[in-house]
N, C-alpha and C positions, 0 to 999 in steps of 0.2 A: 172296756177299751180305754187306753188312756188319750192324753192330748196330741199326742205324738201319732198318733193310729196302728200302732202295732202295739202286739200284744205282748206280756213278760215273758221275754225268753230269758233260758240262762247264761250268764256270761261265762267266758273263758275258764276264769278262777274254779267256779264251779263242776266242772268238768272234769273228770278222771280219766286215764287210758284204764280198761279194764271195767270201765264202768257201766250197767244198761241202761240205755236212754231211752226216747220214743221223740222218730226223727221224721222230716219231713222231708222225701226225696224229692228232687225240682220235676220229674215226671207228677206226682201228683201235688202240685199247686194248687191246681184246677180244683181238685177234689176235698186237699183238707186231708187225704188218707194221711196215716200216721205210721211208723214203722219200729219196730221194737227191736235193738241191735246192741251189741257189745262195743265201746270203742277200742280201736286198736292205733288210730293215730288223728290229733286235732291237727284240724288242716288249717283251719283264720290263725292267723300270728296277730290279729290286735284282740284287745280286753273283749267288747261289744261288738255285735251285729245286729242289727236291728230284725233282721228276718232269721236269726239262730246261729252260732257259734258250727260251722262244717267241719265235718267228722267223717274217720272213716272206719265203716265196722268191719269185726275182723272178718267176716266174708267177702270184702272187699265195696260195698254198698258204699255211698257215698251221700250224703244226705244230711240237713241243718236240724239242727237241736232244741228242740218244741220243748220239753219237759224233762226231769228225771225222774225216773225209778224209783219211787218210795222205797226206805233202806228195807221195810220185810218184804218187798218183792223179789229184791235185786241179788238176793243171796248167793252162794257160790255158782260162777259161770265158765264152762270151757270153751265157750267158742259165741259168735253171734249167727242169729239165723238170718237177719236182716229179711224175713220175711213177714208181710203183714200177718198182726196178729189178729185175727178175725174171732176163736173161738173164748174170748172173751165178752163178757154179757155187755160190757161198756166201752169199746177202748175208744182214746181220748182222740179227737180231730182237734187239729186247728182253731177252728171255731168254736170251741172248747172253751180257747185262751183269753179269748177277746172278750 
């Protein structure tokens, strides 16, 4: 964690439409759960947010932006599931970051 107490999120720049992220929907704050989705439009119009750049996957999910997609994950995509990815041996929380 740094001095600031949040943890490195990605800023804006970073951020592609069409890109696969793993987001934090405000329903699970609580939890840390994580969400793996496609962007289809950024919604913050400034550079930083300290709690995640908000994004909206193309499922229509709305949700702040924890991490990106390693590029050999994130390979060719048609669509977002925005649904939690569970059948992954690891997938990343929140408290991951910190």
């Amino acid at each position: 964690m740094d001095d600031s107490g949040f943890s490195q999120v990605p800023s804006r720049k970073e951020i592609q439409v069409g890109q696969r992220v793993w987001a934090i929907e405000k329903r699970n704050y609580g939890t840390g759960d994580l969400t793996e989705g496609v962007v289809q439009r950024i919604l913050t119009r400034v550079p930083f947010h300290p709690r995640g750049i908000k994004v909206m996957f193309k499922d229509g999910t709305i949700a702040r932006v924890q991490r990106l997609t390693p590029p050999d994950e994130s390979g060719p995509v048609s669509g977002g599931s925005g649904k939690m990815v569970e059948e992954k041996s690891n997938p990343p929380t929140a408290e991951d970051l910190r």
